[in-house]
C-alpha positions in Angstrom: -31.8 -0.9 19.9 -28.3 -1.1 20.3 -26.4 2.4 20.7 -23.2 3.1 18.9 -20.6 5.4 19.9 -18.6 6.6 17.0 -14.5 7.1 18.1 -13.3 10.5 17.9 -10.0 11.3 16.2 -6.9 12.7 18.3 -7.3 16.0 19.3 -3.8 16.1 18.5 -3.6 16.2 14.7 0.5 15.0 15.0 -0.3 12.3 17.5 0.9 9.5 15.4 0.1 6.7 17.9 -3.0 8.2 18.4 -4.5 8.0 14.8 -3.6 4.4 15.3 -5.5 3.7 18.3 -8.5 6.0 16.8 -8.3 3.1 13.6 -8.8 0.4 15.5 -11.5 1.5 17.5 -13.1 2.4 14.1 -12.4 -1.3 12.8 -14.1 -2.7 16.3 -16.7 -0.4 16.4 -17.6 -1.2 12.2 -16.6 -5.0 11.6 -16.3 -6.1 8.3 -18.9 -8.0 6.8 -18.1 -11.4 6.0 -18.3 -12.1 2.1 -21.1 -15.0 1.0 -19.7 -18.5 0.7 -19.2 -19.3 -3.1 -19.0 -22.4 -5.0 -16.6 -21.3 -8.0 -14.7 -18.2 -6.4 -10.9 -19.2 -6.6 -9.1 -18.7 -3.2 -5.9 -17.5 -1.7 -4.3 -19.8 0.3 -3.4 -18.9 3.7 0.1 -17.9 4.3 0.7 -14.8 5.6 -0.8 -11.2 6.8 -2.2 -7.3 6.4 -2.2 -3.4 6.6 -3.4 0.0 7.8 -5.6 3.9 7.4 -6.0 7.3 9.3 -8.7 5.3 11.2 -7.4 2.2 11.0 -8.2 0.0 8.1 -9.5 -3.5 9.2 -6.3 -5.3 8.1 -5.8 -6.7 4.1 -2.8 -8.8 4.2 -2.8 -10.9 1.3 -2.9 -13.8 3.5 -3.0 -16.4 0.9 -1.5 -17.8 -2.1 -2.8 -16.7 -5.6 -4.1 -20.4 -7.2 -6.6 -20.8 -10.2 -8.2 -23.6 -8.6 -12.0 -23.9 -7.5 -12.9 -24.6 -4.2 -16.0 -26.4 -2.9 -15.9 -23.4 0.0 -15.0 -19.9 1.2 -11.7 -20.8 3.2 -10.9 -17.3 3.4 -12.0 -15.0 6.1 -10.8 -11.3 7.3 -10.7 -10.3 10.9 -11.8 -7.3 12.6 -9.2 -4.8 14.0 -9.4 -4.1 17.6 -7.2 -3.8 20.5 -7.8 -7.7 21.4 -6.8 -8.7 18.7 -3.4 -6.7 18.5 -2.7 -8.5 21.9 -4.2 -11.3 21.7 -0.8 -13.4 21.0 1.7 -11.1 23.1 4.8 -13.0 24.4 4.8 -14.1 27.9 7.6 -11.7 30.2 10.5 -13.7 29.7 10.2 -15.0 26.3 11.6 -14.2 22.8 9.3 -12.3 20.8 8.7 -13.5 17.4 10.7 -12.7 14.4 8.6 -10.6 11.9 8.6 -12.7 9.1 6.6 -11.9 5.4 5.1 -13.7 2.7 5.3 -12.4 -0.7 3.0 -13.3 -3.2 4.1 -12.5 -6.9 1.7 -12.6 -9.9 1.5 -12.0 -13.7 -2.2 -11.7 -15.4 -2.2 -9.1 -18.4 -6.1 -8.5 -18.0 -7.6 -9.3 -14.3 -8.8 -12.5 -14.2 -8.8 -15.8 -12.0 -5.3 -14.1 -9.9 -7.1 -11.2 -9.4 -10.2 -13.0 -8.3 -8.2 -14.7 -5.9 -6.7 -11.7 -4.4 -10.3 -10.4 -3.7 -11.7 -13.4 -2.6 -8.8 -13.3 0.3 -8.7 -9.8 1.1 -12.2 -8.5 0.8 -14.0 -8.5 4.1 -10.9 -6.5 5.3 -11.3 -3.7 2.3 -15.1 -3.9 3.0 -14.4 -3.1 6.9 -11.9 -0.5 5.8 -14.4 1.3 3.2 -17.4 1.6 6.0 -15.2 2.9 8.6 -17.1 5.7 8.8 -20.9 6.7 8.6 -22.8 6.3 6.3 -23.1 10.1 4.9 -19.6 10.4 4.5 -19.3 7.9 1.9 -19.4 8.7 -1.7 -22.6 7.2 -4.2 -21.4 4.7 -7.0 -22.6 7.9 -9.4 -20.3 10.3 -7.6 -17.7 7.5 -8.0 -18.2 6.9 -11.7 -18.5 9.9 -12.6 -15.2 10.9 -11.5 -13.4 8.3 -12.7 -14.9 9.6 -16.2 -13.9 12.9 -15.7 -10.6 12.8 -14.0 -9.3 9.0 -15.1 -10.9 7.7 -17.8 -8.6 5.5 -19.1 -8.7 3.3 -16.3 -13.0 2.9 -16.4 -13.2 0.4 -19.0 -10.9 -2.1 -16.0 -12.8 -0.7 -13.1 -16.0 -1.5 -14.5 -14.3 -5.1 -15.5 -13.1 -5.5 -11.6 -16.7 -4.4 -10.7 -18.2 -7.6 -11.9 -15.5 -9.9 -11.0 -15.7 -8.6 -7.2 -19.3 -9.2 -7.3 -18.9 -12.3 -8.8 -16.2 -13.9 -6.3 -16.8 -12.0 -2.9 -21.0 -11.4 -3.0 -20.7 -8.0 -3.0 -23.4 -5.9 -4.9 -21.9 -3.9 -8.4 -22.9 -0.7 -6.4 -20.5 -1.5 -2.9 -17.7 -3.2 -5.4 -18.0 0.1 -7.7 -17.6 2.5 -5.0 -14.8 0.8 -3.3 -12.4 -0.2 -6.2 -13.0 3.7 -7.3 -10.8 4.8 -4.6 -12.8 8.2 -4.4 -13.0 9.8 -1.1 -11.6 6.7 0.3 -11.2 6.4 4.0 -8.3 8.4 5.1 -5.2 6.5 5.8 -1.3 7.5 6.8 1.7 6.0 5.7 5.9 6.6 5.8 8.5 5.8 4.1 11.3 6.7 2.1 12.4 7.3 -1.7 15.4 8.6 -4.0 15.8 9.0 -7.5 19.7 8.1 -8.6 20.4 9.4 -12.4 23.8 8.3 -12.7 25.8 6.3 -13.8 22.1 5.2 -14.2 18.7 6.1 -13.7 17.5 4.1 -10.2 14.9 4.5 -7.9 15.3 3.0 -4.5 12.5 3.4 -1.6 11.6 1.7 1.7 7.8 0.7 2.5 7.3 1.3 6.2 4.2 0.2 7.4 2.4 -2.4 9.6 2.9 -5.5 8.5 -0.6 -7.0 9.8 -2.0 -4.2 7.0 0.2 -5.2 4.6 -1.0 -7.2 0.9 2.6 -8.9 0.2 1.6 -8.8 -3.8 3.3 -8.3 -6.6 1.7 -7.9 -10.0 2.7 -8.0 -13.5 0.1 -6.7 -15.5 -0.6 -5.2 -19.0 -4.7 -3.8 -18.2 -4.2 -0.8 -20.7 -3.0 -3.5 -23.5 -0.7 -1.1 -24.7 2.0 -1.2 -21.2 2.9 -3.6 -19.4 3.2 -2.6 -15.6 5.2 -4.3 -12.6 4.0 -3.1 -9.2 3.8 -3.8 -5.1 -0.2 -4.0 -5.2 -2.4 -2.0 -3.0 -6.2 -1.3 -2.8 -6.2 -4.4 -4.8 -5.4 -2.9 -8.0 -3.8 0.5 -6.3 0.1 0.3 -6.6 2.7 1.8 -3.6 5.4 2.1 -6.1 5.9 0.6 -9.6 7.2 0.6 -13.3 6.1 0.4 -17.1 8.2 -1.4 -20.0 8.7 2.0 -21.1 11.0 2.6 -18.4 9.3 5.1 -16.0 9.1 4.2 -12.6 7.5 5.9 -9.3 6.9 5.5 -5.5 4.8 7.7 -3.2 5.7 8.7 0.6 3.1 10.5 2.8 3.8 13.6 2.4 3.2 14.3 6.5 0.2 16.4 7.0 -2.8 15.3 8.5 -6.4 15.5 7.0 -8.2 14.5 3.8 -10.1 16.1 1.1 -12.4 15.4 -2.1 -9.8 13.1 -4.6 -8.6 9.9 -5.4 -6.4 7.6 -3.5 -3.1 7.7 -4.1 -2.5 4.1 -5.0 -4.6 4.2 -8.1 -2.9 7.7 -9.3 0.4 5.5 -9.4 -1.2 3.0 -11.7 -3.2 5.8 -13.9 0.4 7.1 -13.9 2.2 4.1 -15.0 -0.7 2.9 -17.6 -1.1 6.6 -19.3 2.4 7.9 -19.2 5.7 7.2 -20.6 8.4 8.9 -19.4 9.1 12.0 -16.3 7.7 14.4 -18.7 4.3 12.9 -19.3 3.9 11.9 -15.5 4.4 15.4 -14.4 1.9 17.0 -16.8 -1.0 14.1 -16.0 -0.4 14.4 -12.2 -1.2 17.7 -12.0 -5.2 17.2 -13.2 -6.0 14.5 -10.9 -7.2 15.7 -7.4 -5.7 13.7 -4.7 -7.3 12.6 -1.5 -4.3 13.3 1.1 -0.9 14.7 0.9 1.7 12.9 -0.8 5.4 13.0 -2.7 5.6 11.5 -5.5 9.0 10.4 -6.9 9.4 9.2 -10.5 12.5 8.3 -12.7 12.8 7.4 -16.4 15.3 5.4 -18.6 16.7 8.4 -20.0 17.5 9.6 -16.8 15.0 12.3 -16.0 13.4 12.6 -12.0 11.2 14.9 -10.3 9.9 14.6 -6.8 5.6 16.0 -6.8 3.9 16.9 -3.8 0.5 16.5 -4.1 -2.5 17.6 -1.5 -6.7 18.0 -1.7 -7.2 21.4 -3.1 -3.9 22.7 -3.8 -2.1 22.6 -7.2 1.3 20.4 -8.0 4.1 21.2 -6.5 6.9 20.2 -9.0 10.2 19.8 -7.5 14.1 19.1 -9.4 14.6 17.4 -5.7 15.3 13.7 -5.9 14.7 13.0 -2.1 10.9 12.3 -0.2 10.7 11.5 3.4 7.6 12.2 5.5 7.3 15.7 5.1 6.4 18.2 1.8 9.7 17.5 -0.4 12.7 19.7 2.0 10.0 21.1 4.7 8.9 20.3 8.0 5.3 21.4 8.0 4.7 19.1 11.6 8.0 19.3 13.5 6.2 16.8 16.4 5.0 14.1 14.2 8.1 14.3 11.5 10.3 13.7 14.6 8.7 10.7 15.6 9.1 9.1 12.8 12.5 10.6 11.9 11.6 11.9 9.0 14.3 14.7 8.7 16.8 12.8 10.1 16.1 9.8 6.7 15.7 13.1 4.6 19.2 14.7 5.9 21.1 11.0 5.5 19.4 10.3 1.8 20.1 14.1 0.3 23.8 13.6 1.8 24.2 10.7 -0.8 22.4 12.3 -3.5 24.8 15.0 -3.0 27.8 12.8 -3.0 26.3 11.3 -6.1 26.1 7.7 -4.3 25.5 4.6 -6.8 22.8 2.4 -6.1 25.3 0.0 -4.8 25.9 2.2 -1.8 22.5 3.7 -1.7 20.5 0.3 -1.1 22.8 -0.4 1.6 21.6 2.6 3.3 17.7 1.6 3.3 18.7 -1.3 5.5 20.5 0.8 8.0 20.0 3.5 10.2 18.1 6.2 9.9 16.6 5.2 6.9 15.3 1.7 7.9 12.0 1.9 10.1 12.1 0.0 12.8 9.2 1.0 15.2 6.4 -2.0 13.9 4.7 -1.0 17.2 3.4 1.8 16.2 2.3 0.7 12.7 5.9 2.1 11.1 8.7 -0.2 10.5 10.3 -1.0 7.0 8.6 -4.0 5.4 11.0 -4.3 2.4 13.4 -1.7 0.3 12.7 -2.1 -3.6 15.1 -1.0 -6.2 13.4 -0.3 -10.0 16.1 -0.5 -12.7 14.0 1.3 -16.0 17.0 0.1 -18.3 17.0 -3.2 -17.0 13.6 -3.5 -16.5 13.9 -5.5 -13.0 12.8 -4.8 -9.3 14.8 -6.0 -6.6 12.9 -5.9 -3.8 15.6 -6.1 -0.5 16.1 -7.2 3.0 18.9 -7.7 5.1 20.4 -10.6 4.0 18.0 -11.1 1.0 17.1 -9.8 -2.6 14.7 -11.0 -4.6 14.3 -10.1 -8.1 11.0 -9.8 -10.4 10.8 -8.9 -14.0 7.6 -8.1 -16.2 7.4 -11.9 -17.7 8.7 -14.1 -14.7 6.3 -16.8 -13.6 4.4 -16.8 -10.4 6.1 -17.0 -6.8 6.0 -17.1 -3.6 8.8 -16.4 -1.2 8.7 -16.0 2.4 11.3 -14.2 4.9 12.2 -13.4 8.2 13.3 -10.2 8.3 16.3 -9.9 10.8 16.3 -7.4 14.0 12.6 -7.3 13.8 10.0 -8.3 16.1 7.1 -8.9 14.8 3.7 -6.7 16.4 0.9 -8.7 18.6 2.4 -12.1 17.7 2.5 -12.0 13.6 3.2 -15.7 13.8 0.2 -16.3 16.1 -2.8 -18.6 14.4 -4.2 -17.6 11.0 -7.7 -17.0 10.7 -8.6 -20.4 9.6 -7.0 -21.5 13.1 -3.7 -23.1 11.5 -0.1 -21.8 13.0 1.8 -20.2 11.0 0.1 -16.7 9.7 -0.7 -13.5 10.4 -4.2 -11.9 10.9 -6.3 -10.4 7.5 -8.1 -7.0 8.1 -7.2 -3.5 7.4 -6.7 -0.7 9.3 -5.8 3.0 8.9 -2.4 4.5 8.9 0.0 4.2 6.2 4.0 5.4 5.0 
């Protein structure tokens, strides 16, 4: 009988690097199941890499393009997370290391369908890994799971239940293992950065950075319209979770972790943003809805409408809405340093004191986005699972998102056609060889699994 030993978080509850390390020992020590081989599942093609959780979710990159077409195999597959493979492709002494580069998929599908099929198809061994990363007992029933949804969300049950059977349909999994993962309640814990501001004038803007590990990174973009009444534009998470988003009524939102450690008995916060963004319509109605849904971690949350309203929320397991005027998140709750050891690593006051100087100065978004790809703001540390994977500006007037990089911008809007875009993100190196073999064994890609530890 084999004997496992389950990893043991940091006793250091700041220790950034080592709730990383404590993931991937998670990830090696509970591999991801690999999903049945099906006949009619549509695939991703392979292209690019994944993403992270406060154990380390086996990592999800949406490796592959979004395509409608049948396939006669499974040519997807997720690997585990573990220290071999984070080091498996390291650069010989001497030797360049490789540029980071991403692939972004973008899709549009009003009601999930064939797209979304293919996004699970590709990513969900590494969402499975991620969801058992922990015993057993500690994971909630498919009762517990539906029944909160119908208590605190309702509005989104009628597409969970609809994802339900299209997850069991494409990857294998049974209704009961799709419907507890795709609730996202009591998910395994996970940590994140980055960085946010609401701009009101001339006109309403809200510009964040996403700094994560790019190996745990989707790369999707999705237009969709699942409430049939708003159309939403988001950077996908959780497969139908969103990071940061916006409605065609012109309110848009971002999260940041809101830098302290633990977890409690709510929802992750990705699929908050899209209950948010489905149910609400302006500042107003977001503030008033995100105060009666319990959260799993601690989080701001930044939101801006067309008329020029913001608020920044901190949310947290157990503890009431803090509504804030403030316009400015970092890693910390709103303007206070809760964990001065683990905010400093990550510079957290230091991106909070340079993005609240130009809120003061009343900076346009012309001077602001300049900023996210500079000093402090821009993460650069893609060792340790936090560097800046893109900087995304939401326009509510205009209805666009510009998503940035040095060099680059790329713009989406609710009815533009599929795309695929890929860039090399300049002065950064890309962690354990992100241009090392894909998983099918062709060069080019990065690895597909999840781990845990999030901006």
């Amino acid at each position: 009988m084999r004997t496992l030993t389950i990893p043991q978080p940091p006793r250091d509850v700041t220790d950034w690097r080592g709730w990383i390390d404590y993931g991937l020992a998670y990830a090696a020590a509970y591999p991801a199941r690999p999903a049945p081989a099906r006949q009619d599942a549509p695939v991703h093609q392979p292209a690019a890499s994944p993403r992270p959780t406060t154990i380390h979710r086996p990592e999800t990159r949406a490796t592959t393009r979004p395509t409608t077409r049948p396939t006669t195999r499974a040519t997807t597959r997720a690997t585990t997370a573990s220290a071999t493979a984070r080091t498996q492709h390291a650069t010989p002494i001497g030797e360049a290391a490789p540029a980071l580069v991403l692939t972004m998929h973008a899709y549009r599908e009003a009601t999930p369908g064939a797209r979304w099929q293919a996004l699970a198809g590709a990513t969900w061994p590494a969402y499975d890994g991620w969801f058992r990363a922990r015993p057993a007992g500690a994971m909630p029933t498919l009762r517990e799971s539906r029944e909160a949804l119908r208590r605190h969300l309702p509005a989104l049950v009628p597409t969970w239940e609809h994802l339900v059977d299209l997850a069991a349909q494409t990857t294998g999994a049974t209704p009961e293992d799709a419907g507890r993962l795709l609730s996202l309640w009591r998910p395994t814990p996970f940590l994140s950065g980055c960085s946010q501001i609401a701009l009101t004038d001339p006109e309403p803007v809200l510009v964040r950075s996403y700094d994560y590990d790019p190996r745990l990174f989707e790369g999707v973009v999705a237009s969709t319209n699942y409430s049939g009444s708003r159309r939403v534009i988001g950077t996908s998470d959780c497969l139908w979770g969103l990071v940061d988003g916006m409605n065609e009524d012109g309110l848009a939102i971002s999260l940041t972790y809101g830098g302290r450690p633990g977890s409690g008995v709510g929802f992750g916060i990705p699929l908050v943003l899209r209950a948010l963004l489905e149910e609400c319509g302006d500042v107003a109605e977001a503030v008033r809805r995100i105060r009666t849904i319990p959260v799993a971690q601690a989080y701001n949350v930044t939101v801006v409408d067309r008329d020029g309203a913001a608020a920044t929320v901190f949310v947290a397991p157990g503890e009431d809405a803090h509504v804030s005027t403030q316009t400015v998140a970092t890693n910390q709750r709103l303007d206070v340093v809760e964990y001065p050891a683990a905010a400093a690593s990550i510079r957290s006051p230091e991106r909070h004191a340079a993005l609240s100087r130009l809120a003061a100065d009343r900076a346009p978004a012309k001077v602001v986005v300049p900023a996210f790809l500079s000093d402090p703001v821009r993460a650069t540390r893609y060792d340790i699972g936090f560097g800046s994977l893109y900087a995304a500006a939401y326009h509510p007037r205009a209805g666009t998102l510009d998503y940035h990089w040095p060099g680059r911008t790329w713009t989406r809007r609710f009815d533009d056609p599929d795309e695929t875009i890929t860039v090399e993100v300049p002065g950064a190196q890309s962690p354990g060889g992100c241009r090392g073999p894909r998983p099918d064994g062709r060069a080019g890609g990065r690895r597909t699994h999840r781990g845990h530890a999030r901006s």
